[in-house]
C-alpha positions as CSV (number, residue, x, y, z in Angstrom):
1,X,-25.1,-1.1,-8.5
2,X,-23.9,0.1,-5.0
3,X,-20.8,-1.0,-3.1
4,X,-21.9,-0.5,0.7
5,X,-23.2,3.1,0.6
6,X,-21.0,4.3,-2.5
7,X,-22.6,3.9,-6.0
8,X,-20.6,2.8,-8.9
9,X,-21.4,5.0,-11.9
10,X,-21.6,3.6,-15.4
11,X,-18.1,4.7,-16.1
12,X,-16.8,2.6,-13.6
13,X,-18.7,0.1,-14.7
14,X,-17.5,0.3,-18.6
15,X,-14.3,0.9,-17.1
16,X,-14.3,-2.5,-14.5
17,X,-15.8,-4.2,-17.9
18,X,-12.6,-2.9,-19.9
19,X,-10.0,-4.4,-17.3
20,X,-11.5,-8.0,-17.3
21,X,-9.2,-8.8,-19.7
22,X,-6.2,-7.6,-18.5
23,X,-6.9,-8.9,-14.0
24,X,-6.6,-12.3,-13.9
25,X,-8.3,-15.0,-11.4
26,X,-6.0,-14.9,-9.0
27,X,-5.3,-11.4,-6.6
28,X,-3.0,-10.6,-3.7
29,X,-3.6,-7.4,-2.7
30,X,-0.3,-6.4,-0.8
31,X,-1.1,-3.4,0.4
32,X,-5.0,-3.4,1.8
33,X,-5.9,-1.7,5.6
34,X,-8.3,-3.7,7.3
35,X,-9.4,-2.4,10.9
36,X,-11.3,-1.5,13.9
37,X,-12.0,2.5,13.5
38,X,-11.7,2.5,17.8
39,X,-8.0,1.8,17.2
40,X,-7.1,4.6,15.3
41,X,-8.8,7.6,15.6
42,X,-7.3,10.2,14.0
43,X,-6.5,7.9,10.7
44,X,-10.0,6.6,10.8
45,X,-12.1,9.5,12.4
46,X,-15.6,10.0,11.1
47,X,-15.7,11.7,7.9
48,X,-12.6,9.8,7.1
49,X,-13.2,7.5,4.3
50,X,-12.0,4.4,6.5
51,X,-15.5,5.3,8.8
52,X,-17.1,5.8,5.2
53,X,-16.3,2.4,4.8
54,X,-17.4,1.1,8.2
55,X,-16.7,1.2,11.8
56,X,-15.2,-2.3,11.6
57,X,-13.3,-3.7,8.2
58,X,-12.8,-7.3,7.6
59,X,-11.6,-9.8,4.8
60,X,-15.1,-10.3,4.1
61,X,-15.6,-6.0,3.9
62,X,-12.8,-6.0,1.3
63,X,-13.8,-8.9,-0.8
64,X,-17.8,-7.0,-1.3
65,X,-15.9,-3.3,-1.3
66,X,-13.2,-3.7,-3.1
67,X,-13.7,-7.1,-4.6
68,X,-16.3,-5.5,-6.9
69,X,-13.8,-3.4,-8.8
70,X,-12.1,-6.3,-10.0
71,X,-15.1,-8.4,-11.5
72,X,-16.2,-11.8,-12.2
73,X,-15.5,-14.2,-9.2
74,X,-11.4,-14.2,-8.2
75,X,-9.5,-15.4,-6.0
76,X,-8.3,-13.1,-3.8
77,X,-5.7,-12.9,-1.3
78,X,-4.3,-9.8,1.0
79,X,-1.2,-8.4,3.1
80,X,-3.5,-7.1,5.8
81,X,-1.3,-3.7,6.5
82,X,-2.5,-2.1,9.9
83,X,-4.1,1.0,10.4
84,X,-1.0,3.4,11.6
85,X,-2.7,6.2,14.0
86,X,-0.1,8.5,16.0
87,X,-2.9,7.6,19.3
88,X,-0.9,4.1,19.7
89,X,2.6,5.9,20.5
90,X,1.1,5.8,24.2
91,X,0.8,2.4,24.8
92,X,-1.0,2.8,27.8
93,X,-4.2,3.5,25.6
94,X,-3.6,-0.4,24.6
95,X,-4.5,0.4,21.0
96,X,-1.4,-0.8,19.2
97,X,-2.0,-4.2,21.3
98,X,-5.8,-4.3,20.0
99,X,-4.6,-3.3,16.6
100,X,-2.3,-6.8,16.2
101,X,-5.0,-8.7,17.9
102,X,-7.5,-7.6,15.4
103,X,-5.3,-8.8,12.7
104,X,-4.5,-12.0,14.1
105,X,-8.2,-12.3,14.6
106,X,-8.6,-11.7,10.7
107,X,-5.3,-13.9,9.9
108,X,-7.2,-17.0,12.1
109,X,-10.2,-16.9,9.9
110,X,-8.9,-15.9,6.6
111,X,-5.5,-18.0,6.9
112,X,-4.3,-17.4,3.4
113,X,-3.7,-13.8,4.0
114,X,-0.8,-12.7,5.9
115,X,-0.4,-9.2,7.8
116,X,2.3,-6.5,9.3
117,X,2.3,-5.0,12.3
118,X,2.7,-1.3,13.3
119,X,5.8,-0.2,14.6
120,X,6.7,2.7,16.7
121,X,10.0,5.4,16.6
122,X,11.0,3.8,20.5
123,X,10.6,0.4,19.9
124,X,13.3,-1.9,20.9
125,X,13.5,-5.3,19.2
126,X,11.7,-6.9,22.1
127,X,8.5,-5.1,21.6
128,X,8.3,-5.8,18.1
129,X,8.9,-9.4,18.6
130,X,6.3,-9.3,21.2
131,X,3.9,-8.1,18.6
132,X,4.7,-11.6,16.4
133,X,1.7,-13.8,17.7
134,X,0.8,-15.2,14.5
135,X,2.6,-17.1,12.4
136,X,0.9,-15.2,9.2
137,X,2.4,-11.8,10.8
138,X,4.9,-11.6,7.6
139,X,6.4,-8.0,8.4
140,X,5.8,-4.3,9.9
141,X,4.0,-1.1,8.8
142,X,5.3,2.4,9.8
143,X,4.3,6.0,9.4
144,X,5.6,9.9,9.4
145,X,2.9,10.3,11.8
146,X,4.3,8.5,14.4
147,X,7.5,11.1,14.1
148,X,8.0,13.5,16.7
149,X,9.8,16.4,14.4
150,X,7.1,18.7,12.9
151,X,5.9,18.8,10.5
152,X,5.8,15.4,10.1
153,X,5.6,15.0,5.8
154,X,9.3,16.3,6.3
155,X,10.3,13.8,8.7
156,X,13.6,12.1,8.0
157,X,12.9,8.0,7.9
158,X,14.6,6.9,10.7
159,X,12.5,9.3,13.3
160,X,9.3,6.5,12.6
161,X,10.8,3.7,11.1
162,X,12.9,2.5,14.2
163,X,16.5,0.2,13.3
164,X,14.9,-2.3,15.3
165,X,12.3,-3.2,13.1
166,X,15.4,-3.6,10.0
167,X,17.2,-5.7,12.9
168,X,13.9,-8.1,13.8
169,X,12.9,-8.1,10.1
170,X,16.6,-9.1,9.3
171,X,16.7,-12.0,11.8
172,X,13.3,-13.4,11.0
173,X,13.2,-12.4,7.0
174,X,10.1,-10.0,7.2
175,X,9.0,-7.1,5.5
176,X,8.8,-3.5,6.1
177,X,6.4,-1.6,4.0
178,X,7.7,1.9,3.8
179,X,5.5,4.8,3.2
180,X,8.3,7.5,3.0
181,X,7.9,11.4,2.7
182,X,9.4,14.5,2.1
183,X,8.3,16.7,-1.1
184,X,10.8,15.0,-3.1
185,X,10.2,11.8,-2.5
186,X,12.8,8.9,-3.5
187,X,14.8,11.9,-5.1
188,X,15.1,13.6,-1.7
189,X,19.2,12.7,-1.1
190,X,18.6,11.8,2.8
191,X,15.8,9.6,1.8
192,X,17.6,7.5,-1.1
193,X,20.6,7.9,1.0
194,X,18.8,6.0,4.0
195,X,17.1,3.0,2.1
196,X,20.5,2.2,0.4
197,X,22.7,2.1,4.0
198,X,20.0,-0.1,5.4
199,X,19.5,-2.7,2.6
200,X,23.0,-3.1,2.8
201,X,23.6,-3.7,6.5
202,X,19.8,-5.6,6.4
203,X,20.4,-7.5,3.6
204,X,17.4,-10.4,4.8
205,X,14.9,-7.6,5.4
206,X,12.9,-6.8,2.5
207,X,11.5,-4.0,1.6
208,X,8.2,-2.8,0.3
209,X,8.5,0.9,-1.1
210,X,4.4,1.9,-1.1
211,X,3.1,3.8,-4.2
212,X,6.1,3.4,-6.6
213,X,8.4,4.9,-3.8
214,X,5.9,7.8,-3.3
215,X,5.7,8.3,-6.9
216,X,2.8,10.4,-7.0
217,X,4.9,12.4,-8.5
218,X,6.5,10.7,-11.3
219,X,9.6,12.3,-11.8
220,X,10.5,11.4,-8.4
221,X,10.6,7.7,-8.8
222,X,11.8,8.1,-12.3
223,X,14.7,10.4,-11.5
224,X,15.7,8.3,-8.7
225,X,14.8,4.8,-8.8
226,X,18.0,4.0,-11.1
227,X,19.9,4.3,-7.8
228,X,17.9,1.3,-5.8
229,X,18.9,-0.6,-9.1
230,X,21.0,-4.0,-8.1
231,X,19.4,-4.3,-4.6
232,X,17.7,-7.5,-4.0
233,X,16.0,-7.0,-1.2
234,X,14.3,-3.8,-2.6
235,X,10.0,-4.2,-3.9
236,X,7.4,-1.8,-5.1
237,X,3.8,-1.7,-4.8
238,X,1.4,0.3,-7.2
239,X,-1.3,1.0,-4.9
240,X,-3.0,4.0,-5.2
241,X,-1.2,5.3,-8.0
242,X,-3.3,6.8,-10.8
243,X,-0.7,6.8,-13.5
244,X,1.3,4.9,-15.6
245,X,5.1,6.8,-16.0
246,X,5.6,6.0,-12.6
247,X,4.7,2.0,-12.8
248,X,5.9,1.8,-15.9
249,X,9.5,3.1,-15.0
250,X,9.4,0.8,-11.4
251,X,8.7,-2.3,-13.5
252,X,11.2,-1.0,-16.1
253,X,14.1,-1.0,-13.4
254,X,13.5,-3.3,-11.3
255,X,12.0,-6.3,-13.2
256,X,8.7,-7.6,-13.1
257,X,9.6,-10.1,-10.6
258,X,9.8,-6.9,-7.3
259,X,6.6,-5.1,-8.3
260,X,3.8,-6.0,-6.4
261,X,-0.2,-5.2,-6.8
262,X,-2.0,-3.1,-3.9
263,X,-5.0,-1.5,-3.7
264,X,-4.6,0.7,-0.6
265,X,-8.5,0.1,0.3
266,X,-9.9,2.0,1.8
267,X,-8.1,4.5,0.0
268,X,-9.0,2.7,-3.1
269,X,-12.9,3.9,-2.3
270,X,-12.4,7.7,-2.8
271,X,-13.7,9.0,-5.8
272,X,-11.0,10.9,-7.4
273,X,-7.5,11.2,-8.8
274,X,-4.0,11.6,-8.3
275,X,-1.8,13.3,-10.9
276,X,1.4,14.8,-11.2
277,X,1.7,18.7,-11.4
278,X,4.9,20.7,-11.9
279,X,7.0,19.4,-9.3
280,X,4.9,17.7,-6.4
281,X,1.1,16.0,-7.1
282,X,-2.7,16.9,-6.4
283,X,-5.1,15.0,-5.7
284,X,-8.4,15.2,-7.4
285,X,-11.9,14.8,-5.9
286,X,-15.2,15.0,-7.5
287,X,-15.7,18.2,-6.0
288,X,-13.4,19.6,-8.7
289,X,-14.9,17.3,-11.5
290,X,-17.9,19.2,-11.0
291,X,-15.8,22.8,-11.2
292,X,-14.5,21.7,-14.5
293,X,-18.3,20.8,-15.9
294,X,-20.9,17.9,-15.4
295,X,-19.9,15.7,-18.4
296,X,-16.5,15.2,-16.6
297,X,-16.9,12.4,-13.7
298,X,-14.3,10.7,-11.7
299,X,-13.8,7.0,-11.2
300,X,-13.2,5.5,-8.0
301,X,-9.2,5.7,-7.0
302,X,-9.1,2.3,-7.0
303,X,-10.3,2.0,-10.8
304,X,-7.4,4.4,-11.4
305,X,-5.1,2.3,-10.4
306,X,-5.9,-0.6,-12.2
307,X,-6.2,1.5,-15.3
308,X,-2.7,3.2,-14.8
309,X,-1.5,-0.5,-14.3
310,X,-3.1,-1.7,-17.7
311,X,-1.7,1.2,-18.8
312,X,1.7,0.6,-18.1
313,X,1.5,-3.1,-19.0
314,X,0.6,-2.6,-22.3
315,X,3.4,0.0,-23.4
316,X,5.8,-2.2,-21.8
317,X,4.5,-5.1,-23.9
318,X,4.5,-7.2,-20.5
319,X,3.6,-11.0,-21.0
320,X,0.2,-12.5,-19.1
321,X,2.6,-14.5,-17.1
322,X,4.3,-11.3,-16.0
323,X,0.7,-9.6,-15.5
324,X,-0.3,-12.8,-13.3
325,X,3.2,-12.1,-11.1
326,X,2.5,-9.0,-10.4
327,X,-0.9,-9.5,-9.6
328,X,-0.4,-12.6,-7.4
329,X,2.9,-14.4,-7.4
330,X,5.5,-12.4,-6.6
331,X,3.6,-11.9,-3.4
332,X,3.1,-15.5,-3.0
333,X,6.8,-15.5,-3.3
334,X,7.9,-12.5,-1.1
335,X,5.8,-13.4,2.1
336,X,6.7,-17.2,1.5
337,X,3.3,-18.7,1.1
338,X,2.9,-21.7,-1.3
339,X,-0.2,-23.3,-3.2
């Protein structure tokens, strides 16, 4: 069996055939990129595996890429998240503009997904409000690559996530999804000092924390997450997390009802792992499976994740109503979308 050019091995197989109790029919993926590789060309550069995936990425892409891993015939739903590429800081290169208008382009013919936008360090509210020309636009994507202080995986939040974006997502009751760094994660102080001062002043915007807060390293969500505890307007996604303390300690804390699915496709196509080690993570590619011997193969991330999720789910003894919310309706819920 192939998906596009990349061959599913017969332990992803065994493994997809494993899950098919545990997914159920209905998906929203909350955290999927879906693009035009011209629009971001250092994030999607060939070699990359966005271009692995193809030069253009639509609904339909995702639903034969990554629709595959999740078996049988679902229903599937995404938050389109776009691309973030440091290029579109120079908005005379118009590639931020053609970024939004290739989402809108994919929220007018798949209209039961929604999207976010990507914001920049120096925008003012004006030009993110600009940016809303769909009505399925539910909330804003940043990135540490966008920061002008070097290197940028140290940058402080608020030098790429911009207070306008909290003001606009305040006023209109959006989203930010927040891919924060810094080696320690949600237990850096400035970091959890940061998310806590804005939720408070924003209390309408909500907040998507991507990968368990950065918990690629577990102990960083774990040690830390205890202090987001009692904000409403705080949610988690799973994507591209390939193990289950960190899942099972975000749905622990903060409930099943703020925990969303995501897949992070295209990320979600690599073939490899990411695990915790000593203090920060690694992540594993079948380059190294083959160091360590032939028997040992590595399943796609994406299979990972769902795995780590099972995982989780099961030592938490979560209920298949609580699976099916975190698979699909909390997100149903969070960017306001009914049937």
């Amino acid at each position: 069996m192939h998906i596009g050019s990349m061959e599913l091995t017969e332990a992803d197989i065994q493994a997809i055939d494993r899950l098919q109790t545990f997914i159920p029919d209905q998906i929203f993926d909350a955290h999927a990129h879906l693009y035009d590789c011209s629009f971001a060309p250092n994030t999607a550069g060939p070699g990359s595996i966005f271009h692995q995936c193809g030069s253009v990425v639509t609904v339909k892409d995702y639903k034969w890429l990554q629709g595959r891993l999740y078996g049988g015939d679902r229903k599937i739903r995404l938050n389109i998240v776009s691309v973030p590429d440091e290029s579109m800081a120079d908005l005379s290169n118009g590639r931020r503009d053609a970024s939004t208008r290739f989402l809108c382009s994919q929220l007018e013919t798949y209209p039961d997904c929604v999207g976010e936008i990507f914001v920049l360090p120096d925008d003012k509210i004006s030009d993110i409000e600009a940016q809303l020309i769909h009505p399925n636009i539910r909330g804003f994507k940043c990135y540490h690559s966008s920061a002008k202080s070097k290197p940028t995986w140290q940058a402080d939040i608020s030098t790429y996530l911009p207070e306008s974006a909290w003001a606009a997502a305040n006023e209109h009751g959006l989203c930010i999804t927040l891919h924060m760094v810094k080696d320690y994660a949600l237990s850096d102080p400035d970091n959890l000092d940061y998310i806590q001062k804005m939720c408070r002043k924003y209390p309408h915007a909500k907040l998507i924390l991507a990968h368990c807060a950065r918990g690629f390293a577990a102990w960083t969500v774990i040690n830390g997450i205890r202090f987001l505890n009692g904000f409403g307007n705080i949610y988690f996604d799973v994507s591209a997390i390939c193990e289950s303390p960190a899942i099972y300690e975000v749905i622990k804390v903060a409930g099943t009802h703020r925990v969303l699915w995501g897949s992070d496709f295209p990320v979600s196509m690599i073939r490899g792992k990411c695990v915790s080690i000593a203090d920060q993570f690694l992540w594993l590619n079948q380059n190294d499976s083959r160091k360590l011997g032939n028997s040992i193969g590595m399943n796609l991330v994406g299979i990972e994740g769902l795995l780590a999720f099972q995982q989780a789910a099961h030592l938490l003894q979560l209920t298949n109503k609580e699976v099916q919310d975190i698979f699909y309706y909390n997100a149903m819920e969070l960017f306001q979308l009914a049937g």
